[in-house]
C-alpha positions as CSV (number, residue, x, y, z in Angstrom):
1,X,28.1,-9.6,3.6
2,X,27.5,-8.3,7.0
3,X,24.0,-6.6,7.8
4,X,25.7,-3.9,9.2
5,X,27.0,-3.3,5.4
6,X,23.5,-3.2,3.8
7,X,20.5,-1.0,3.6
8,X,16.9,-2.7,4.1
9,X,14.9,-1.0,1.8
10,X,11.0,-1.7,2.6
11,X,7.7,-0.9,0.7
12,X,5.3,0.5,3.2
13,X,2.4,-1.6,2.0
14,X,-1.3,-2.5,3.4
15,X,-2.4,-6.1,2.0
16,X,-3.9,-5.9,-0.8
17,X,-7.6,-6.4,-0.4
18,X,-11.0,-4.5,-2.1
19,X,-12.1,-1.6,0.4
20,X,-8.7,-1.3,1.9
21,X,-6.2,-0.7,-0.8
22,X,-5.6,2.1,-3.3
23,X,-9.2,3.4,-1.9
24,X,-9.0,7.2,-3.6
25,X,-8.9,4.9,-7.1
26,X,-11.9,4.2,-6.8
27,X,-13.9,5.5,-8.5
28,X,-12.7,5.4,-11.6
29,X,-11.6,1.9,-10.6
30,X,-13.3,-0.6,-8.8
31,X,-12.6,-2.1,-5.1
32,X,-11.5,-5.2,-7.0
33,X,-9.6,-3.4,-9.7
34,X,-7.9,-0.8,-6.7
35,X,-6.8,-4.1,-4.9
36,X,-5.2,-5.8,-8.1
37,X,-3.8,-2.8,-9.2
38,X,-2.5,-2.5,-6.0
39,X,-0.8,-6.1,-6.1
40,X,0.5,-5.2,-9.1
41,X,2.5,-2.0,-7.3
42,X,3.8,-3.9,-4.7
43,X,4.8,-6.3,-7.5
44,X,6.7,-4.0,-9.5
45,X,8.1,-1.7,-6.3
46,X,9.4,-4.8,-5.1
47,X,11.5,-6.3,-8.2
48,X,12.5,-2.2,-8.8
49,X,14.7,-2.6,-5.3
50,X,15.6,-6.2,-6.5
51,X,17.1,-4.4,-9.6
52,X,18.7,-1.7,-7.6
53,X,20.5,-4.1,-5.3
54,X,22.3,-5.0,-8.4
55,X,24.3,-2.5,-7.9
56,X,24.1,-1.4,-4.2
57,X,24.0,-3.7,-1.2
58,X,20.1,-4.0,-0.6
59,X,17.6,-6.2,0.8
60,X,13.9,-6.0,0.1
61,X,11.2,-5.9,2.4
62,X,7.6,-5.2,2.2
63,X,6.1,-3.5,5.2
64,X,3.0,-4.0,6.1
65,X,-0.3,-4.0,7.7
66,X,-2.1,-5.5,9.5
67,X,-0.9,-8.6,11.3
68,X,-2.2,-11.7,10.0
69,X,-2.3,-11.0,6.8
70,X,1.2,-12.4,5.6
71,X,-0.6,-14.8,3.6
72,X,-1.7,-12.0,1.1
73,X,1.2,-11.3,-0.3
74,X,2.5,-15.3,-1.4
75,X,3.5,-15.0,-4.7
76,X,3.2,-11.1,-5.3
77,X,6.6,-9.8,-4.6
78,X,9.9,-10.1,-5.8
79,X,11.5,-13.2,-5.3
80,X,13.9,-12.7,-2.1
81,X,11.8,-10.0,-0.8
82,X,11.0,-10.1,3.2
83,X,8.1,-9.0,5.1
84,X,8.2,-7.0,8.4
85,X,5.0,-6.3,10.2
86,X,5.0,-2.4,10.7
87,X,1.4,-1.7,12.1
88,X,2.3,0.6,15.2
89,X,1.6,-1.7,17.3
90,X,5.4,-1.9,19.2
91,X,5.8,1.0,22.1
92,X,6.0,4.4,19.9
93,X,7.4,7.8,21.5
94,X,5.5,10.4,22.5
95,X,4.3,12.7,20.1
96,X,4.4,9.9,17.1
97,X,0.6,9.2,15.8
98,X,-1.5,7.7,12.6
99,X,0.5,6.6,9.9
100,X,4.0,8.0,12.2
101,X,3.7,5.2,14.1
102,X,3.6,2.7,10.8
103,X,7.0,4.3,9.9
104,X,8.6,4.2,13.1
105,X,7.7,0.7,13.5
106,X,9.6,-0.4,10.6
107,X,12.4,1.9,11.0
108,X,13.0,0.2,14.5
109,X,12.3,-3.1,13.3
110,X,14.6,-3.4,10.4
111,X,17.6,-1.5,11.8
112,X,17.1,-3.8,15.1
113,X,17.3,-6.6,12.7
114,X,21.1,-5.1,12.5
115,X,21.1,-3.4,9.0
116,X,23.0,-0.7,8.9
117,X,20.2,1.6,7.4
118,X,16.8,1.5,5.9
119,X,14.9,3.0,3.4
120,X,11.2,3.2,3.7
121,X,9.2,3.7,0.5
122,X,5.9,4.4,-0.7
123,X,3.6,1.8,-2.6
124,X,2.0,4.2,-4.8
125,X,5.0,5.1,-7.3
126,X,5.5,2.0,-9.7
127,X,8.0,4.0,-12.1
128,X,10.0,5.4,-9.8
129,X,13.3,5.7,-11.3
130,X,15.6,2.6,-10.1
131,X,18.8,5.3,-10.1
132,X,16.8,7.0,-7.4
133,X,16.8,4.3,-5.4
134,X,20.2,3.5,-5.7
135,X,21.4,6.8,-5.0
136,X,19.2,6.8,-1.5
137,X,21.1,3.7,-0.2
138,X,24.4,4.8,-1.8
139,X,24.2,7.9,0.6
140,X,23.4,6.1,3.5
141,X,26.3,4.1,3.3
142,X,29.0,7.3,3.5
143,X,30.0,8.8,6.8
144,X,28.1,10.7,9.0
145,X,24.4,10.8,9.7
146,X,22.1,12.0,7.2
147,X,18.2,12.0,6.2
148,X,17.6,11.0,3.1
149,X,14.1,12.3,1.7
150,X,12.8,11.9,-1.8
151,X,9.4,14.6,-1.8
152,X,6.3,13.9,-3.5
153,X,4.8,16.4,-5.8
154,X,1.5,16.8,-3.0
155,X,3.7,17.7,-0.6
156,X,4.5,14.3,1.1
157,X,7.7,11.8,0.6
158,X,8.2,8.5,-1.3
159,X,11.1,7.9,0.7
160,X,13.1,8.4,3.7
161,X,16.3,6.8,4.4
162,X,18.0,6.5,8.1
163,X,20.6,5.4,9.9
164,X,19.0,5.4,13.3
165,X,14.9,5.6,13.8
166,X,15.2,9.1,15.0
167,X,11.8,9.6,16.9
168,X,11.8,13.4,15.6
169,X,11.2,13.0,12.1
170,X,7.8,11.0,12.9
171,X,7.1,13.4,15.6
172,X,3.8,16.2,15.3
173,X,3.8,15.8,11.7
174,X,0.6,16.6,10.0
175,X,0.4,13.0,7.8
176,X,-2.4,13.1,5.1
177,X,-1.4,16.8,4.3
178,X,0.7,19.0,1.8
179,X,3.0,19.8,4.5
180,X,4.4,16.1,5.5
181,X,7.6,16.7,3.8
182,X,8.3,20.9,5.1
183,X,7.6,19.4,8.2
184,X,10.0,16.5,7.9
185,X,13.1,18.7,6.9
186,X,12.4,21.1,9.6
187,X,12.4,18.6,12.3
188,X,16.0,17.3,10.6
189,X,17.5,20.6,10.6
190,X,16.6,20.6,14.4
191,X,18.2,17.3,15.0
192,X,21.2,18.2,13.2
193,X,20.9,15.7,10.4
194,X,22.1,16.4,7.0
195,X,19.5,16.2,4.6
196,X,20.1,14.2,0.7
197,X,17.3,15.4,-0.8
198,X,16.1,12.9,-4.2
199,X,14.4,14.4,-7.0
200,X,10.9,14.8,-6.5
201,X,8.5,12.0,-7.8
202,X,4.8,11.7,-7.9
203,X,1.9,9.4,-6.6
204,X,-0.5,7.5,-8.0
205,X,-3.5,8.0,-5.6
206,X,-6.5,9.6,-7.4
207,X,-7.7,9.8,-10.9
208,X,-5.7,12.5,-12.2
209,X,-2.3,10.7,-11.3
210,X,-3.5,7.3,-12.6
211,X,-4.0,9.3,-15.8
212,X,-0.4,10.1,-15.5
213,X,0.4,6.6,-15.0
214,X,-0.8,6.3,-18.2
215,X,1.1,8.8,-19.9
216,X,4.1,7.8,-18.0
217,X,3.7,3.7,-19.0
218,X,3.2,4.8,-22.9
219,X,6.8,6.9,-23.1
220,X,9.1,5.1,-24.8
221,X,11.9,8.1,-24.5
222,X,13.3,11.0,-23.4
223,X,16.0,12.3,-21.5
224,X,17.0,11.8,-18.0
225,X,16.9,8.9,-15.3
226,X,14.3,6.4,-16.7
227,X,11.1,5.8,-14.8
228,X,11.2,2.4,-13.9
229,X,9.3,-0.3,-17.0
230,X,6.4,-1.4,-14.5
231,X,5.6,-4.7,-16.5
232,X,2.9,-6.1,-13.9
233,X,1.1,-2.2,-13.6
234,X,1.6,-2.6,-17.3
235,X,0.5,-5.4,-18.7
236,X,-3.1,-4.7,-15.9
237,X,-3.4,-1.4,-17.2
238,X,-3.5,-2.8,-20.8
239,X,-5.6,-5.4,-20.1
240,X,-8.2,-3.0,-18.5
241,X,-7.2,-0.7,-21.3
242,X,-5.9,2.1,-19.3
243,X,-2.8,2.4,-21.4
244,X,-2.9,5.1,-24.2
245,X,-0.2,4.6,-26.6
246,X,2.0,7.1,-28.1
247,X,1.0,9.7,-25.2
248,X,4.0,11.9,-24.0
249,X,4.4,13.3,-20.6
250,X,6.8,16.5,-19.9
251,X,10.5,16.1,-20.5
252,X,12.5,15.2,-17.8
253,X,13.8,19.0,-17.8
254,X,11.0,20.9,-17.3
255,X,9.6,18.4,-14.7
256,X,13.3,18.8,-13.1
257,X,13.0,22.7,-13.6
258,X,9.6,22.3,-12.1
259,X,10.6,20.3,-9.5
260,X,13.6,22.6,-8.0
261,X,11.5,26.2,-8.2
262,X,9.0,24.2,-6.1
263,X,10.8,22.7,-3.1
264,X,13.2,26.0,-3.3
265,X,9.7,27.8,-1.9
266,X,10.1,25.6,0.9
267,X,13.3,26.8,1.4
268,X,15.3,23.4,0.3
269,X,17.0,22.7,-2.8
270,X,16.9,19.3,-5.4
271,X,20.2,18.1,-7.0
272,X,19.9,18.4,-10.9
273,X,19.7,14.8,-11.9
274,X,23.2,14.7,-13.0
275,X,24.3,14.6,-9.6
276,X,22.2,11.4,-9.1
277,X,25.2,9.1,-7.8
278,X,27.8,11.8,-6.1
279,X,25.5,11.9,-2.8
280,X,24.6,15.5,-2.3
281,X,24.4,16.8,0.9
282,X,22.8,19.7,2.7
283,X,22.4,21.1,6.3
């Protein structure tokens, strides 16, 4: 299949070592446990897109940072999976800074490499639902040119998905902050982008959320899209004896119900979960 036909789809991902990965973990976890936990992610984020390019074209790529460190990840990722440096370090427009210049890099990078578009995900959502990411690079691949954002519960993203690295969208955001994502759509709607908005998903970057984790990695049912199975995050989470069985989170409903009276504050709206496959659009 031509390039031009497929959407790289990358985990933005720092190599996995103690003191530099999954640091707000820790505590409760140790450097050491943060940096396997951490492997175990990129592990599971990365056979997630495998699974979803069952379906859609896709190829996997891990992002990362910094140069040199290629070596880390032998033997962690899916099997297939590529790596694209994506440390800032190629010439940035004005106006793109911190972790910006990170996304900009591998948005330029992978779409140079001649795919057609690229999806950039987060390495700190394990169970993200695989129909999620399917429905990102399914929109990408209809006519026109469209953003497509999938918004973190703290205010951030776990993905955005492009056609062409549009310097704006990395532009004077506040990164670190509640506002990544408001900030995000706003600078779409000036650039004339339609925006496919995912439902909303969470992080697991402190204590409470790893708690969630938990939860989340105990469920055996429910309705809605699935959260992905996470075996490696799994089977460490057991072994360390994270995993509480028979724990229930929220329904997919309420959290969907949740979810839309949310990012309809900020003045955007989240298709119900149904419409995960029909590519909704917005201005």
């Amino acid at each position: 299949m031509n390039r031009a036909d497929i959407c790289a789809m990358a985990v933005m991902a720092k190599a996995p070592r103690p003191n530099h990965a999954k640091t707000r973990l820790v505590p409760p976890l140790t450097p050491h446990q943060a940096a396997a936990l951490s492997a175990c992610f990129l592990r599971d984020m990365t056979e997630n897109i495998r699974e979803a390019g069952r379906s859609v074209p896709l190829a996997g790529y891990v992002a990362y940072a910094p140069a040199g460190t290629e070596a880390l990840f032998d033997d962690m990722l899916a099997p297939g999976t590529g790596l694209v440096l994506a440390d800032g370090s190629i010439p940035t427009p004005a106006g793109i800074d911190g972790f910006g210049r990170s996304l900009f890099h591998a948005a330029a990078s992978l779409l140079g490499r001649g795919y057609g578009a690229v999806c950039l995900v987060n390495s700190d959502s394990p169970t993200l639902p695989t129909a999620y990411l399917q429905h990102a690079a399914a929109a990408l691949a209809q006519p026109g040119e469209q953003m497509v954002l999938g918004v973190s519960e703290d205010g951030g993203y776990y993905l955005i998905g492009l056609k062409a690295p549009h310097a704006a969208l990395f532009r004077d955001i506040a990164w670190s902050t509640d506002q990544v994502a408001a900030e995000t759509l706003a600078r779409a709607a000036m650039s004339g982008l339609d925006v496919v908005a995912l439902p909303m998903w969470f992080d697991v970057d402190d204590a409470a959320s790893l708690a969630r984790l938990t939860e989340e990695l105990s469920w055996r049912a429910g309705a809605g899209p699935t959260p992905y199975a996470a075996p490696a995050t799994r089977r460490w989470m057991e072994q360390y004896g994270h995993t509480t069985a028979g724990a229930a989170p929220q329904t997919m409903q309420s959290v969907e119900r949740e979810q839309s009276e949310q990012l309809m504050q900020r003045g955007q709206r989240i298709p119900p979960l149904a419409a995960l496959g029909r590519g909704t659009s917005q201005g």
